[in-house]
HTML snippet that shows the backbone in 3Dmol.js (N, CA, C, O; Angstrom):
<script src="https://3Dmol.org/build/3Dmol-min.js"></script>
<div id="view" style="width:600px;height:400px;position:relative"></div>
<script>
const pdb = `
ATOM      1  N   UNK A   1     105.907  83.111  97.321  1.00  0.00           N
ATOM      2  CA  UNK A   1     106.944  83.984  97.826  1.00  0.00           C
ATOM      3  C   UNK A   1     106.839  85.345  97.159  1.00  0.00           C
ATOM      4  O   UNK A   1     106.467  85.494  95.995  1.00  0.00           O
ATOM      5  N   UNK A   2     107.198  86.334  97.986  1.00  0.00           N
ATOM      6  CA  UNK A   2     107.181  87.445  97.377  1.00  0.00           C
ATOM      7  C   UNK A   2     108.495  88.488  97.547  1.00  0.00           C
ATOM      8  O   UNK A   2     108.911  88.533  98.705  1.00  0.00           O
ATOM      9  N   UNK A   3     109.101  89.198  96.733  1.00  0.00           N
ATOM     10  CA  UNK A   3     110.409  89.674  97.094  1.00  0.00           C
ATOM     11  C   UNK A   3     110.261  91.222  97.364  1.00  0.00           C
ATOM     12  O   UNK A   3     109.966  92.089  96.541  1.00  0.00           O
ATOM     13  N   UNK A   4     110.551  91.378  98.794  1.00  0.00           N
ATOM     14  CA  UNK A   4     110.965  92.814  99.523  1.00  0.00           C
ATOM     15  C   UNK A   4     112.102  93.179  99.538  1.00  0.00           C
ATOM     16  O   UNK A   4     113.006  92.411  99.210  1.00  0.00           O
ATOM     17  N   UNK A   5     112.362  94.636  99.981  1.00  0.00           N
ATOM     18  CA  UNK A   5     113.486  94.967  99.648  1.00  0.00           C
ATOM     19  C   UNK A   5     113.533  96.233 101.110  1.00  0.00           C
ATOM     20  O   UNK A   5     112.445  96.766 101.331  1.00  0.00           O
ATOM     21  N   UNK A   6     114.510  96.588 101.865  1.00  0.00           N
ATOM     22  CA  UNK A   6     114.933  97.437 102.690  1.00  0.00           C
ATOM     23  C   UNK A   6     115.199  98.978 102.011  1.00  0.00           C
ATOM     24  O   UNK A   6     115.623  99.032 100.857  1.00  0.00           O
ATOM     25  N   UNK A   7     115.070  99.579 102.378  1.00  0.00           N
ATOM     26  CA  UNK A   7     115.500 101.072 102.143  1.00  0.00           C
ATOM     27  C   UNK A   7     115.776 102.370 103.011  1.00  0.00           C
ATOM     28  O   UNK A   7     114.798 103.035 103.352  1.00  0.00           O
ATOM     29  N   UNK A   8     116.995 102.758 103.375  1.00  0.00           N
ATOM     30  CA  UNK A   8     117.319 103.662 104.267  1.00  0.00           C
ATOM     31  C   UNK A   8     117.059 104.973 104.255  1.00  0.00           C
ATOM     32  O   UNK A   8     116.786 105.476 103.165  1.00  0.00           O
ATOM     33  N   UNK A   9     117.079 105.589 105.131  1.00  0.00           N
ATOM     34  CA  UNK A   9     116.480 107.182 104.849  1.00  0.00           C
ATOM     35  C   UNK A   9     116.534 108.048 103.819  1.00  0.00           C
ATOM     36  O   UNK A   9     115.707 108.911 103.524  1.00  0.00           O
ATOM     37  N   UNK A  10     118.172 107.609 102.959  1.00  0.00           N
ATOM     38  CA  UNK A  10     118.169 108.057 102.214  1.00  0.00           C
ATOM     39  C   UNK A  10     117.596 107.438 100.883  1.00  0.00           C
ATOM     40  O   UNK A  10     118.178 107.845  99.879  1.00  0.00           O
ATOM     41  N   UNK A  11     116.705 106.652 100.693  1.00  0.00           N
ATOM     42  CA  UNK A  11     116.320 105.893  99.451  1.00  0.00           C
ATOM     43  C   UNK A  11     117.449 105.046  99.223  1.00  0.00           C
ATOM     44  O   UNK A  11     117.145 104.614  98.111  1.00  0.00           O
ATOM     45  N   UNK A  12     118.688 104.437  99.544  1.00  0.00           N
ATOM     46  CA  UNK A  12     119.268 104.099  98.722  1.00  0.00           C
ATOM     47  C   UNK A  12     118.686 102.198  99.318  1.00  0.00           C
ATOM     48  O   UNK A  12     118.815 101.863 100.496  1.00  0.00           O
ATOM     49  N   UNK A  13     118.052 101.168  98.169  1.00  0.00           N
ATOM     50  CA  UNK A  13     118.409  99.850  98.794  1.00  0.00           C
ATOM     51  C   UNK A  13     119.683  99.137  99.794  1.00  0.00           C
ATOM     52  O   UNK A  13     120.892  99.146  99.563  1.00  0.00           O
ATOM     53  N   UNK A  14     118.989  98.563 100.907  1.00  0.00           N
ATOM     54  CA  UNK A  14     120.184  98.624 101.278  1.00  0.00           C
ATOM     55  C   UNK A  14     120.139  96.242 101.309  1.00  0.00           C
ATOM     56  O   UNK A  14     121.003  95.387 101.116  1.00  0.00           O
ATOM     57  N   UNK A  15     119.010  96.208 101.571  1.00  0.00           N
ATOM     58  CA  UNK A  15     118.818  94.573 100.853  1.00  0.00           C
ATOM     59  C   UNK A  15     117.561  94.220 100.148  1.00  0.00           C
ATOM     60  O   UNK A  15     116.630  95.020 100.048  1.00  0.00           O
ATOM     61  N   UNK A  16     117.537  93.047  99.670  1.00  0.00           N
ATOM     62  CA  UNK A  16     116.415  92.374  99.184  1.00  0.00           C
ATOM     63  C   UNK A  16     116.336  90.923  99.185  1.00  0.00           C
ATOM     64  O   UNK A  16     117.360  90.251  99.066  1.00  0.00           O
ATOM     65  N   UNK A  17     115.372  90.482  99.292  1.00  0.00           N
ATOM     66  CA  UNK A  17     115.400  88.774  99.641  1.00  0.00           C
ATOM     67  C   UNK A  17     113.763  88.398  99.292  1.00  0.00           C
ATOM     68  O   UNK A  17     112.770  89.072  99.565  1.00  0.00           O
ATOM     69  N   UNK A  18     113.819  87.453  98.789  1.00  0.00           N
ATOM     70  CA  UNK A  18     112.298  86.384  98.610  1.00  0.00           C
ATOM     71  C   UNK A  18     112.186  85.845  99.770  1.00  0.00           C
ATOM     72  O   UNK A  18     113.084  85.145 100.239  1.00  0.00           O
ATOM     73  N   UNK A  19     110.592  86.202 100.659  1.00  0.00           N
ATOM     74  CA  UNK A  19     110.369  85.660 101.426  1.00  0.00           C
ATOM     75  C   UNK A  19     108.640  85.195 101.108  1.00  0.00           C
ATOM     76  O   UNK A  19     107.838  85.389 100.194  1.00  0.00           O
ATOM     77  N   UNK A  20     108.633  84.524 102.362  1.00  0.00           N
ATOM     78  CA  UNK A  20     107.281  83.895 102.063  1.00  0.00           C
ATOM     79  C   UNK A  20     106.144  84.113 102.760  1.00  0.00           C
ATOM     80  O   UNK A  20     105.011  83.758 102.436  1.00  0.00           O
ATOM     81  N   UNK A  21     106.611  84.949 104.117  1.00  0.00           N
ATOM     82  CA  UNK A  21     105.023  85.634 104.520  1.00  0.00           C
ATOM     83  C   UNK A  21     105.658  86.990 105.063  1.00  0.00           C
ATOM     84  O   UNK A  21     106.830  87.251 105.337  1.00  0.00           O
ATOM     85  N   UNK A  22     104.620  87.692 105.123  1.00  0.00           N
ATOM     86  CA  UNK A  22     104.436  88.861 105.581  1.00  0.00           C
ATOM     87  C   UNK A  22     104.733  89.548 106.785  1.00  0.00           C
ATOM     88  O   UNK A  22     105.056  90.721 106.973  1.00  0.00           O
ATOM     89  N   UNK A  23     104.485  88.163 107.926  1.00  0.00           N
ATOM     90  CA  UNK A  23     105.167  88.442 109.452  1.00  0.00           C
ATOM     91  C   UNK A  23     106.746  88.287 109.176  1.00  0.00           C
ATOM     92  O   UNK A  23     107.555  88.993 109.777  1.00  0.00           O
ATOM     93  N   UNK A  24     107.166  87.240 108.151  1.00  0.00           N
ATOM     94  CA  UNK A  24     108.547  87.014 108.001  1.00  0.00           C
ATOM     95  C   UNK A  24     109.512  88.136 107.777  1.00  0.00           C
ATOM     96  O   UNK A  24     110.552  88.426 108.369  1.00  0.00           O
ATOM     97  N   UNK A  25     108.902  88.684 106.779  1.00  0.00           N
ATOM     98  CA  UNK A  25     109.117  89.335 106.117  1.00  0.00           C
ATOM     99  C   UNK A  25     109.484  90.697 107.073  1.00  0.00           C
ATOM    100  O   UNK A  25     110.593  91.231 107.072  1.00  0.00           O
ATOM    101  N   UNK A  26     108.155  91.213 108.006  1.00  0.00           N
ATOM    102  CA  UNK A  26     108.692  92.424 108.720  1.00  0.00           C
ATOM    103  C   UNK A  26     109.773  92.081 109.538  1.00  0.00           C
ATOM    104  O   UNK A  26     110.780  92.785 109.457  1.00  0.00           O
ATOM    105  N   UNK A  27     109.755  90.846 110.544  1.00  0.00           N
ATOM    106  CA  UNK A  27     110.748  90.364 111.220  1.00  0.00           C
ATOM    107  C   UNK A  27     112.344  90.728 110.492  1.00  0.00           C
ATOM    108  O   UNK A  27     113.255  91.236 111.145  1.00  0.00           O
ATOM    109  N   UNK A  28     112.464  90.325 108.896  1.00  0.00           N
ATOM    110  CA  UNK A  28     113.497  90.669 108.349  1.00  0.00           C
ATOM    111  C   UNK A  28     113.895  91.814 108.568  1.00  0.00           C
ATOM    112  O   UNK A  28     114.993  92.053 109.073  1.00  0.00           O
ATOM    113  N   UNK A  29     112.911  92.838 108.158  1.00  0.00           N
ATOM    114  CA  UNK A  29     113.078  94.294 108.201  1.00  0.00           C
ATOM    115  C   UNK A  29     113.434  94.998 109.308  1.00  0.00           C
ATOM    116  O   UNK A  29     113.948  96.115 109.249  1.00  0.00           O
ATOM    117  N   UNK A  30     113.124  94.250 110.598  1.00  0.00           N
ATOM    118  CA  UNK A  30     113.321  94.636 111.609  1.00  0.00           C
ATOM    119  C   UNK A  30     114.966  94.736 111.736  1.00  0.00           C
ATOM    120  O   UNK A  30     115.701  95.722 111.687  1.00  0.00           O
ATOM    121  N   UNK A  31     115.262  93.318 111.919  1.00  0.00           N
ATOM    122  CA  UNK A  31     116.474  92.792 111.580  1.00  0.00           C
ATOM    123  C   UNK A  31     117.812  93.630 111.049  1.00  0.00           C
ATOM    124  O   UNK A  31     118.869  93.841 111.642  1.00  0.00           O
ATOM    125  N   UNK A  32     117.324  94.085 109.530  1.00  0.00           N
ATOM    126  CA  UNK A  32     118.075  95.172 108.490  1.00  0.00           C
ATOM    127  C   UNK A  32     117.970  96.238 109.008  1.00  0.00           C
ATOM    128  O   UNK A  32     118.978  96.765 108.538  1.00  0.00           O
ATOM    129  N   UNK A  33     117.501  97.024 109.659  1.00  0.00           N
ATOM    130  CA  UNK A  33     117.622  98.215 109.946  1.00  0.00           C
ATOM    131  C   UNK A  33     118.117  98.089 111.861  1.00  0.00           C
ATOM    132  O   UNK A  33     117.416  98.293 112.852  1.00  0.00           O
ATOM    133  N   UNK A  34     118.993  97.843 111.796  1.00  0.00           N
ATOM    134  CA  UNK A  34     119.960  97.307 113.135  1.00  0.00           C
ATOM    135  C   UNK A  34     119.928  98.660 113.925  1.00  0.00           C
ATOM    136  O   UNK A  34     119.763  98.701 115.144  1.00  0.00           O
ATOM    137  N   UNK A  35     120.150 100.086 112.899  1.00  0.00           N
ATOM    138  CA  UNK A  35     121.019 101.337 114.071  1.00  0.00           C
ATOM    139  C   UNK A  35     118.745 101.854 114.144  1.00  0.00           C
ATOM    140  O   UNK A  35     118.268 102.511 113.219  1.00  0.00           O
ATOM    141  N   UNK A  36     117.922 101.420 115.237  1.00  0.00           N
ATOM    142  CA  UNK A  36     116.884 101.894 114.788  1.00  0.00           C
ATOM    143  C   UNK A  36     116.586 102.685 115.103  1.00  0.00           C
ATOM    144  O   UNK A  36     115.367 102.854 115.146  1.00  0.00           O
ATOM    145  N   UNK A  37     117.741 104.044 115.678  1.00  0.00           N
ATOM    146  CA  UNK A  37     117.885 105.604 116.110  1.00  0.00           C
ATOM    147  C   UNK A  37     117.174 106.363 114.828  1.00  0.00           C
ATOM    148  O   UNK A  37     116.320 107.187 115.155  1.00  0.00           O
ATOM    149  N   UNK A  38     117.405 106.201 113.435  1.00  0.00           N
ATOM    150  CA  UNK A  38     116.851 106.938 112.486  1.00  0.00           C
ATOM    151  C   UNK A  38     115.689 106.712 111.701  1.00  0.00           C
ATOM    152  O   UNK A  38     115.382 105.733 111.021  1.00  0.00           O
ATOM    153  N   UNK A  39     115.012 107.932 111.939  1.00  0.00           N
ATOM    154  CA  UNK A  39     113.596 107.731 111.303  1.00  0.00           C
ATOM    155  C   UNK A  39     113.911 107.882 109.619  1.00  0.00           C
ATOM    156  O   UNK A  39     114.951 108.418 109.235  1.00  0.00           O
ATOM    157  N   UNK A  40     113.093 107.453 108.854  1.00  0.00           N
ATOM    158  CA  UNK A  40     112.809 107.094 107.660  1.00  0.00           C
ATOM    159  C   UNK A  40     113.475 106.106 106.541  1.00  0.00           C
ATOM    160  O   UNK A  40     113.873 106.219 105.382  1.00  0.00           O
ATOM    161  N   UNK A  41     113.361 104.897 107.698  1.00  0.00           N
ATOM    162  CA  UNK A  41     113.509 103.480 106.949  1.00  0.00           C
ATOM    163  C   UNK A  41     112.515 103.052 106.587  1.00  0.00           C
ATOM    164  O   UNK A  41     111.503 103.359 107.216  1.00  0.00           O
ATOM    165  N   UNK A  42     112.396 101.987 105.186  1.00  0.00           N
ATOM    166  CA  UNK A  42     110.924 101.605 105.082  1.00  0.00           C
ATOM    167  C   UNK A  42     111.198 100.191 104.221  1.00  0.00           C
ATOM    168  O   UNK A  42     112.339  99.875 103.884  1.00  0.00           O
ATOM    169  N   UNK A  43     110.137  99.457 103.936  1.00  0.00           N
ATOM    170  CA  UNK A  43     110.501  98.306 102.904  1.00  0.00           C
ATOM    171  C   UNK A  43     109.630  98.563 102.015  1.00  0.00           C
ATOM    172  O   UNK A  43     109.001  99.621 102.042  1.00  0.00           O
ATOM    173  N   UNK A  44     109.457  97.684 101.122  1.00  0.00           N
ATOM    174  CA  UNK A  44     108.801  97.589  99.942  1.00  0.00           C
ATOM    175  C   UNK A  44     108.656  96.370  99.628  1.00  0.00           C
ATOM    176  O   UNK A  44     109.373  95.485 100.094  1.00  0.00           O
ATOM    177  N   UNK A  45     107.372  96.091  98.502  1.00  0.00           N
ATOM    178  CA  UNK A  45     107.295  94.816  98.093  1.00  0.00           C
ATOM    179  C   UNK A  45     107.157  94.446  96.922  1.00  0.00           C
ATOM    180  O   UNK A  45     106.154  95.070  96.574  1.00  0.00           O
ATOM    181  N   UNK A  46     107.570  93.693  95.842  1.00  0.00           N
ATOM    182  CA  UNK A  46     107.592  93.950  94.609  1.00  0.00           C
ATOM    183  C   UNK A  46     106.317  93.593  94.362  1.00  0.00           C
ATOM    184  O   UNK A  46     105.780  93.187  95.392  1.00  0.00           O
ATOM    185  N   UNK A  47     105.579  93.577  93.376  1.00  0.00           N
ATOM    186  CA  UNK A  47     104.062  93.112  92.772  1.00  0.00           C
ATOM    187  C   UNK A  47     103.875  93.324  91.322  1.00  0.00           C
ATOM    188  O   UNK A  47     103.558  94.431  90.886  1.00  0.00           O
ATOM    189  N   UNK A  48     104.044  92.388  90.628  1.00  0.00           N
ATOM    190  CA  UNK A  48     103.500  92.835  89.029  1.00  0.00           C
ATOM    191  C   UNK A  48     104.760  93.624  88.444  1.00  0.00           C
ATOM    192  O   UNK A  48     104.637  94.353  87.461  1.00  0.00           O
ATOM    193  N   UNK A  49     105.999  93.435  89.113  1.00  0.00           N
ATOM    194  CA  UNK A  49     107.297  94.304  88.148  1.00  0.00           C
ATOM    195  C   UNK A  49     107.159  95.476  89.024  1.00  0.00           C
ATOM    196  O   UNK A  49     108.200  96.129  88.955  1.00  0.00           O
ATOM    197  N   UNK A  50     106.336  95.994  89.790  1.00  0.00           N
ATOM    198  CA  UNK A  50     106.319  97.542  90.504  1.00  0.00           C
ATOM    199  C   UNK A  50     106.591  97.653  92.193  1.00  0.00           C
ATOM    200  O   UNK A  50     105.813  97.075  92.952  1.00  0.00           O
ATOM    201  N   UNK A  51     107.508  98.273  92.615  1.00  0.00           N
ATOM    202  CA  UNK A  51     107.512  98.015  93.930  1.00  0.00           C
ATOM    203  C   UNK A  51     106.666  98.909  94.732  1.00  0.00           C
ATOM    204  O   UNK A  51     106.946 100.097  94.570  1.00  0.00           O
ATOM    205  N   UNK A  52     105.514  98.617  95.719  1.00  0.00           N
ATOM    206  CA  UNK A  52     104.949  99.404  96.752  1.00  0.00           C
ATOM    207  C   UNK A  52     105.554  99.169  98.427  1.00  0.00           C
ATOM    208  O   UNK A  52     106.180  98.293  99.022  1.00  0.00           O
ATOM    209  N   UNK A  53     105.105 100.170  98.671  1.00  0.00           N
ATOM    210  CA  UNK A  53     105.294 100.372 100.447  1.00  0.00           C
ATOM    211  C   UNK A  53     104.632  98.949 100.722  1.00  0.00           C
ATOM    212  O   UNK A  53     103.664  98.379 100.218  1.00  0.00           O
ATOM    213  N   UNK A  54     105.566  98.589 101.753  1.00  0.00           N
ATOM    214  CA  UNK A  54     104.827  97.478 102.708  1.00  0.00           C
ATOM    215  C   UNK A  54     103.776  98.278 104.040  1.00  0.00           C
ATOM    216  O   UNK A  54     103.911  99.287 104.732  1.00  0.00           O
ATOM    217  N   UNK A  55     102.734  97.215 103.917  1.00  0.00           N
ATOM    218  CA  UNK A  55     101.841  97.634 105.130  1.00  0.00           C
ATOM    219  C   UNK A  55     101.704  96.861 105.855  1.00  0.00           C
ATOM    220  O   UNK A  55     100.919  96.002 105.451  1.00  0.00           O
ATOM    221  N   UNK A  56     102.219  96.629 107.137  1.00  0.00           N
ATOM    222  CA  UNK A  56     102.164  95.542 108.010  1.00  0.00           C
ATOM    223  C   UNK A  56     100.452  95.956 108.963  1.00  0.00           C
ATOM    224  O   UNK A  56     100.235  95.348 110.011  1.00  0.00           O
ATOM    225  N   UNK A  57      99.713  96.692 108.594  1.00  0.00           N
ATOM    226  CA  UNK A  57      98.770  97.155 109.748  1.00  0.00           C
ATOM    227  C   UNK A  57      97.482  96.455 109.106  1.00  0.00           C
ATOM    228  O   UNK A  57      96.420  97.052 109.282  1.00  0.00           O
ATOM    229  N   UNK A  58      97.454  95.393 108.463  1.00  0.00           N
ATOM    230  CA  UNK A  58      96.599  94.651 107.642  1.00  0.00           C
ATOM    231  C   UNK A  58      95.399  95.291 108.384  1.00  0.00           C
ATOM    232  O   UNK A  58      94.681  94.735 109.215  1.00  0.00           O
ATOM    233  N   UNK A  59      95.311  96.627 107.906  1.00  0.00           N
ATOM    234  CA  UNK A  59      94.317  97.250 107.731  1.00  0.00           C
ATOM    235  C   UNK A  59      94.023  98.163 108.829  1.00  0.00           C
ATOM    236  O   UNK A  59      93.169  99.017 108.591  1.00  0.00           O
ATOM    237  N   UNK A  60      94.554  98.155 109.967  1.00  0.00           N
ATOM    238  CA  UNK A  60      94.492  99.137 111.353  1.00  0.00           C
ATOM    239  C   UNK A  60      94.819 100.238 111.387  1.00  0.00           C
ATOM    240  O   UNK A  60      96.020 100.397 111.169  1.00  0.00           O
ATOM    241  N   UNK A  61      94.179 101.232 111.597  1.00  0.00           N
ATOM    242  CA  UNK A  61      94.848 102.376 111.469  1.00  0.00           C
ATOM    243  C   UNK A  61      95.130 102.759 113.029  1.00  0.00           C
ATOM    244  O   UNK A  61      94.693 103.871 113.322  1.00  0.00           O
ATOM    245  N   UNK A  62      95.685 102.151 113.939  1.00  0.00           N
ATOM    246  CA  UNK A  62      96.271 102.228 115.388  1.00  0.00           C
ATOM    247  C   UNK A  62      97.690 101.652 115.076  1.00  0.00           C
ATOM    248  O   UNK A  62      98.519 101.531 115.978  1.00  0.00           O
TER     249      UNK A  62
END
`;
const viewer = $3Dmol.createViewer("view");
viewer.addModel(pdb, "pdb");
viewer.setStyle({}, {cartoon: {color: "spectrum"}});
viewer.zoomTo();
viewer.render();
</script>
C-alpha cells in the first residue's frame, strides 16, 4: 500500500488515504476533486518520508 494525498489549487491538502494500486488510487482522486470546473488539482504520493506528484501516464507522453 502506498499513501496519497489530494491537493487543491490552492496547495492546501484536502485528503489522504492508503491505497493499494495506482488505478485505485486515481479513481480516488477523481472522486475528491468533485467541482472538476478548476484547473490545478493534483495528488501526490508519499515515498521514503517525501511526497512526489503522481503520474498516472506510466510513461506516455499523450
Amino acid at each position: 500500500m502506498a499513501t496519497y494525498r489530494v491537493l487543491d489549487p490552492k496547495g492546501d491538502v484536502i485528503d489522504t488515504k492508503d491505497i493499494g494500486s495506482a488505478q485505485d488510487a486515481h479513481a480516488w482522486f477523481v472522486d475528491a476533486r468533485a467541482d472538476n470546473s478548476e484547473l490545478g488539482w493534483r495528488m501526490e504520493v508519499e515515498q521514503d518520508g517525501e511526497w512526489h506528484f503522481f503520474d498516472d501516464t506510466e510513461g506516455s507522453s499523450s
